[in-house]
C-alpha positions as CSV (number, residue, x, y, z in Angstrom):
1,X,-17.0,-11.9,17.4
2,X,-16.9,-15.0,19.1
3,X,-13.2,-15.5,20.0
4,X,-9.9,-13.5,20.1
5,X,-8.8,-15.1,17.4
6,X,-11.3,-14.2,15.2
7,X,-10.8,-10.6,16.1
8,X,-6.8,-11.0,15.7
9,X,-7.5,-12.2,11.9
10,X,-10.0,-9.0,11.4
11,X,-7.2,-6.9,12.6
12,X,-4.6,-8.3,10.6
13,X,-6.9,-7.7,7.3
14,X,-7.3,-4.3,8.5
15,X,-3.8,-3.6,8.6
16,X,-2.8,-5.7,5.7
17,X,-5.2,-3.8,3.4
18,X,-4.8,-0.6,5.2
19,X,-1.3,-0.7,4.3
20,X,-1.2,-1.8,1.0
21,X,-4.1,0.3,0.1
22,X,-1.6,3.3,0.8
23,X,0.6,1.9,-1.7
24,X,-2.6,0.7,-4.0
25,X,-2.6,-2.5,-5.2
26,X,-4.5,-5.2,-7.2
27,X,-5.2,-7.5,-10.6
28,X,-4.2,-5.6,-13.9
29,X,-5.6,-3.9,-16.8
30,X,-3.2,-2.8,-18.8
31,X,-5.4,-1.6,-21.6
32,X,-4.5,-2.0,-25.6
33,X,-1.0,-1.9,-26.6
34,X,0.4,-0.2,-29.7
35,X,1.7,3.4,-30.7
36,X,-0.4,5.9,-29.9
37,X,-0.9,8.6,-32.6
38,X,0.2,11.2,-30.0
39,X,3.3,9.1,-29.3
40,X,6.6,11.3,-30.8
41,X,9.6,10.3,-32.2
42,X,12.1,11.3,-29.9
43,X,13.8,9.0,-27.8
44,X,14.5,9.3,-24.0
45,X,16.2,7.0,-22.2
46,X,14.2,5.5,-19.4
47,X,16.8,7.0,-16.6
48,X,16.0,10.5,-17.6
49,X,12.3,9.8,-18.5
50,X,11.6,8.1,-14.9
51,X,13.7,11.2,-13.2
52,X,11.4,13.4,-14.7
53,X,8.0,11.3,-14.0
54,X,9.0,11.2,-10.3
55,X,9.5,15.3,-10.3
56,X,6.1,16.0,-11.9
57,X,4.2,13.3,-9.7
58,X,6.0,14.4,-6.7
59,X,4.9,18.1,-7.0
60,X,0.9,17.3,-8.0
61,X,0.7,16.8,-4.2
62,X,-2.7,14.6,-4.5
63,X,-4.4,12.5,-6.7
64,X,-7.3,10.3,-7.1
65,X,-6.8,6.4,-6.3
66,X,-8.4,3.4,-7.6
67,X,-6.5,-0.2,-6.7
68,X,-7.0,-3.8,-6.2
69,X,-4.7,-6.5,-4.6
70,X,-4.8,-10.2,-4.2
71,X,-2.5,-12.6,-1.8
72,X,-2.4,-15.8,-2.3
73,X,-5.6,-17.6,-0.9
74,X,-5.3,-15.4,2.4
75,X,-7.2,-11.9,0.5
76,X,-8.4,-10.1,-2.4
77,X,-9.4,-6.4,-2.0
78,X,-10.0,-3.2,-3.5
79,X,-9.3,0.1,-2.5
80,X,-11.2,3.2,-3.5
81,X,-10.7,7.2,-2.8
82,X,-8.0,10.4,-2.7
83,X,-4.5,10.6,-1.4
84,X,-2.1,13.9,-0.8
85,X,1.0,14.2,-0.2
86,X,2.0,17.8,-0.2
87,X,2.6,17.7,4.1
88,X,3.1,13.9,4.7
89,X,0.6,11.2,3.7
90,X,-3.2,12.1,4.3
91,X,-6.2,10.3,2.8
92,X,-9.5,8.7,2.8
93,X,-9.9,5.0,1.5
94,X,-12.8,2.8,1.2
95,X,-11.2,-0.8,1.5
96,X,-13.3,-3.7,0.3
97,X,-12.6,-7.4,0.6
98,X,-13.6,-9.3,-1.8
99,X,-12.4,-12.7,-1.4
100,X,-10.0,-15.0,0.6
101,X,-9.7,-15.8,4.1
102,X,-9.5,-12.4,5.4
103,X,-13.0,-11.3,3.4
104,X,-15.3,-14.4,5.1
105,X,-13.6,-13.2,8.3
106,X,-14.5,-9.6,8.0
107,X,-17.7,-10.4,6.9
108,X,-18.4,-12.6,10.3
109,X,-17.3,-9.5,11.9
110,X,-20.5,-8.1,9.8
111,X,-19.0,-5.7,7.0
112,X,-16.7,-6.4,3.7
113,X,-15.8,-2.9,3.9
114,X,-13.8,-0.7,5.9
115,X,-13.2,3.5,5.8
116,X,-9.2,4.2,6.2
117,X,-8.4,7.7,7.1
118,X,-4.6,8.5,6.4
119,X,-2.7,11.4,8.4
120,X,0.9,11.6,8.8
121,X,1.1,10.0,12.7
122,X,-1.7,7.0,11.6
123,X,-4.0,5.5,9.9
124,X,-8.0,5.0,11.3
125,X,-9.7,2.3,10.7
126,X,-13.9,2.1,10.8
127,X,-15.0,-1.7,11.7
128,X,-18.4,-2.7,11.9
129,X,-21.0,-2.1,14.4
130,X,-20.9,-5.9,15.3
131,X,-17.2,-5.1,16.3
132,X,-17.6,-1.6,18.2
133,X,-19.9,-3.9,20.7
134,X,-16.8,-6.1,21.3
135,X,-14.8,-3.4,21.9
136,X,-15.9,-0.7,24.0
137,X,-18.5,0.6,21.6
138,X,-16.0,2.3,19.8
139,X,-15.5,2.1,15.9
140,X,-12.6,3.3,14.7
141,X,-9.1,1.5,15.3
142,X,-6.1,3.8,15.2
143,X,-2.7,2.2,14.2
144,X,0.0,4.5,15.3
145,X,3.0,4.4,13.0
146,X,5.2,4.9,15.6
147,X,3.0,1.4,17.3
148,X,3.3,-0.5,14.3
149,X,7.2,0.2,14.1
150,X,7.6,-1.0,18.1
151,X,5.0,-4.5,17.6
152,X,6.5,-5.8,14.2
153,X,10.4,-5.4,14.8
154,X,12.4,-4.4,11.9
155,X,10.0,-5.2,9.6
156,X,7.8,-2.4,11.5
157,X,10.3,0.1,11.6
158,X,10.3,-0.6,7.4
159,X,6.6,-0.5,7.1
160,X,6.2,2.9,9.3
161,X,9.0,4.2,6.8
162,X,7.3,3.4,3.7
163,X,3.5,4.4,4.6
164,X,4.7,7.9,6.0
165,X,6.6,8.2,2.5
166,X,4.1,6.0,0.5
167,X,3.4,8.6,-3.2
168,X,2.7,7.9,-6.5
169,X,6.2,8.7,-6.9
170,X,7.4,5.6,-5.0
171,X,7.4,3.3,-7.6
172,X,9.4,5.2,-9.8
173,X,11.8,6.1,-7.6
174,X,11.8,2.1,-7.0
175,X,12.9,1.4,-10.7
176,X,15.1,4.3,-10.7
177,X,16.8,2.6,-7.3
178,X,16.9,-1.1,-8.7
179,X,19.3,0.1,-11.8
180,X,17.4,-2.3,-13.7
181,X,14.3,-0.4,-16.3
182,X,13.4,-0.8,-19.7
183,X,11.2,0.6,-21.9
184,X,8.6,-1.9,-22.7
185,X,6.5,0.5,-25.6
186,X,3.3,2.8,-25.4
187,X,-0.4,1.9,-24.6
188,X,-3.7,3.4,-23.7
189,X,-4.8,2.9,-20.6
190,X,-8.1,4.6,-19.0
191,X,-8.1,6.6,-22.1
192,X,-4.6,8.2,-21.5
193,X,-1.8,8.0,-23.8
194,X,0.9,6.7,-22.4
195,X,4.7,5.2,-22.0
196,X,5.5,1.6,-20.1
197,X,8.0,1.1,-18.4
198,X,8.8,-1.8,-16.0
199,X,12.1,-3.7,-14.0
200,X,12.9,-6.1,-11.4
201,X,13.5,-4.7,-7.8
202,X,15.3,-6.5,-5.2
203,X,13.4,-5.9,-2.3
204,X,16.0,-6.3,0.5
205,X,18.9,-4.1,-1.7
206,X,15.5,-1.7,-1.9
207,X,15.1,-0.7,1.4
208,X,18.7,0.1,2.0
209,X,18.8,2.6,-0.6
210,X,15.4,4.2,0.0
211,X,14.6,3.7,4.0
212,X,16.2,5.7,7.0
213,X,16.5,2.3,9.1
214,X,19.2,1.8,10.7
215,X,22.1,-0.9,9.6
216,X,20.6,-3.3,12.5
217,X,17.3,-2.8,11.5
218,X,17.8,-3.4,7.7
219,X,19.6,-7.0,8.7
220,X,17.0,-7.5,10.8
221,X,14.6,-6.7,8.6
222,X,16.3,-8.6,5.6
223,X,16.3,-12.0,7.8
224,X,12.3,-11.3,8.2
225,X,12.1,-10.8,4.2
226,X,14.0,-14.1,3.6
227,X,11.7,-15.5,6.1
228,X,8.5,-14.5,4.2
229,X,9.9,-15.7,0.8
230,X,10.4,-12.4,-0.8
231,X,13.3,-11.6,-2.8
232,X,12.4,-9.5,-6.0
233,X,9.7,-7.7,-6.8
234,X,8.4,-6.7,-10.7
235,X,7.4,-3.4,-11.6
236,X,5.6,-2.2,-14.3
237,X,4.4,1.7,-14.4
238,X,2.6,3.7,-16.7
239,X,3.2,7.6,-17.5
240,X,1.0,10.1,-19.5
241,X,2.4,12.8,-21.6
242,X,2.2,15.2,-18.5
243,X,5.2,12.7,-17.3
244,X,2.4,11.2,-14.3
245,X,2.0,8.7,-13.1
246,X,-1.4,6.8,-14.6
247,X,-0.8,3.5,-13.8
248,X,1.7,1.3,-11.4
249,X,1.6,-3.0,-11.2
250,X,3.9,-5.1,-8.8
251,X,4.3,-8.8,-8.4
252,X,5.8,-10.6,-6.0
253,X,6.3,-14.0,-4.7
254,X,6.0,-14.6,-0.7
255,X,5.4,-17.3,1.6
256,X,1.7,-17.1,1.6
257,X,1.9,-16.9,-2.3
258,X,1.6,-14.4,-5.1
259,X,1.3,-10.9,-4.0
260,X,-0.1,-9.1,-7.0
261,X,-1.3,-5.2,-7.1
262,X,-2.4,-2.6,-9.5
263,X,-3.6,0.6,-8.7
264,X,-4.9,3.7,-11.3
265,X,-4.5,7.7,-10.5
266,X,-5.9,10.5,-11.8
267,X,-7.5,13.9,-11.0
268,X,-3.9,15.2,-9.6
269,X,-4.2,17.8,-7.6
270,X,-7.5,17.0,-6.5
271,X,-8.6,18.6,-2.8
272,X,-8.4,16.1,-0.3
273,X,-9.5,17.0,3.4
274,X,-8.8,14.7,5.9
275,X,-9.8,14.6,9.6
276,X,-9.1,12.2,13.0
277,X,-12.1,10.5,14.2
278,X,-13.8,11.7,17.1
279,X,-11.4,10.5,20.2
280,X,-14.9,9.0,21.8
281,X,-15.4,6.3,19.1
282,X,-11.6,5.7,18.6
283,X,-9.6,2.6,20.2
284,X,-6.1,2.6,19.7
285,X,-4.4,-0.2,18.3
286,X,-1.7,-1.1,20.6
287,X,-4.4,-1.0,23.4
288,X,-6.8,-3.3,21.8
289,X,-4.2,-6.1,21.4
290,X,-3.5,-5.5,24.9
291,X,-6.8,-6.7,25.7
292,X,-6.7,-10.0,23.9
293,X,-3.7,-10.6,25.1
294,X,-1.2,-10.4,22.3
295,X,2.1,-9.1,24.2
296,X,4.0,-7.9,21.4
297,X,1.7,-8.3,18.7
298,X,4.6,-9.4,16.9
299,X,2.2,-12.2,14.5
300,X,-0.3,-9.4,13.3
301,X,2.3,-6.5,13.1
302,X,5.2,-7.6,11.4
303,X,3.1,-10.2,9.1
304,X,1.1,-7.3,7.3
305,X,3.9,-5.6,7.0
306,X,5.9,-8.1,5.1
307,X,2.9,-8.8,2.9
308,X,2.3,-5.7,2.0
């Protein structure tokens, strides 16, 4: 790269879709509407029906992912591969960018693409070969939860929270939280049979009920949410007849405009094996921003964590 602030962008993309990809996110296809003929005639109430949904997702303990995401004009980007969540989060990604800001920069730094390795501590990061020779050789980046929490404030003490908790299961337990879920009908979607459900979640309220911040941080990290624009965020999910999850959307506005996500599961209880990168091509984070002179970090920390 040609200047440290080209490689601070790349590194906020990384995290930003690193992150999110966790959660899965992108544009929506929410398949054809209308009762299914598998579709019965008893009535649950969406309470009981979401309980249930998050017990059965919770205890599949892996699944296959398949997202996108978009953010205003600052990325678009899709995110491919297999999560567990049995023992904390572990995982393999592939992250693609496919449009914005963030995707011309990554592809200056010569690849669209990036592996992410989830384990419980961090997430890895493979960058191109153009940006192992600007730093050290090496090509993975490691992101340290515990790092991410220290550069980006309260807002990284919420976003270490929610990607060592990140399931399936989150977003129902996030329109079980909010107090506010309908039933919106049944559709198919990827094939499946299933139920739609969707609510409003305010996002400050959120992480006081579902974090294990502390009341400092979650007013601190509340004054950083009002800061980035965010107040609510819209929920849709999608459960098959084996109460999964199949489908989850979210929309949200922010500063740097829509945030819009989708991601698709399937194959639960797939195997997923997951494994850190060799120690000799690994540079950690925290060390790299050292080196071009970001004390703190604050920008690229705390920004990808309130986008995402």
């Amino acid at each position: 790269m040609k200047s440290t602030t080209a490689r601070r962008v790349t590194l906020s993309a990384a995290v930003v879709a690193a992150l999110t990809g966790v959660a899965a996110c992108g544009s929506a296809d929410s398949g054809k509407g209308g009762r299914a003929a598998g579709d019965t005639a008893i009535n649950v109430s969406p309470i009981a029906a979401l309980r249930t949904a998050a017990q059965s997702t919770d205890k599949a303990d892996s699944a296959k992912v398949r997202s996108t995401m978009s953010l205003g004009t600052l990325m678009t980007a899709t995110g491919n591969g297999a999560l567990a969540w049995g023992h904390g989060l572990t995982g393999n990604l592939t992250i693609t960018y496919t449009g914005g800001q963030m995707a011309e920069m990554m592809r200056k730094a010569g690849s669209a693409s990036t592996q992410a390795r989830y384990l419980p501590d961090a997430y890895y990061a493979r960058m191109s070969d153009a940006f192992a020779r600007q730093a050290g050789g090496k090509h993975w980046l490691k992101y340290g939860y515990g790092d991410l929490a220290k550069l980006g404030g309260a807002s990284g003490a919420y976003m270490k929270d929610q990607a060592q908790s990140s399931t399936p299961n989150q977003a129902v337990k996030m329109l079980l939280a909010s107090g506010d879920v309908k039933k919106v009908g049944t559709e198919t979607v990827s094939g499946v049979h299933t139920r739609h459900y969707a609510g409003t979640v305010n996002v400050a309220d959120l992480a006081g009920r579902s974090s294990n911040l502390s009341a400092q941080q979650l007013s601190a990290l509340k004054t950083q949410l009002d800061q980035a624009g965010i107040t609510t965020d819209t929920v849709d999910i999608w459960i098959d007849d084996q109460n999964l999850l199949v489908k989850k959307t979210e929309k949200a506005d922010t500063n740097k405009g829509v945030l819009s996500s989708t991601a698709y599961y399937s194959d639960y209880g797939v195997p997923v094996s997951v494994q850190a990168p060799p120690a000799s091509d690994t540079k950690d984070f925290k060390d790299l921003m050292k080196s071009l002179g970001t004390p703190g970090s604050a920008n690229t920390a705390s920004g990808s964590g309130i986008s995402s």
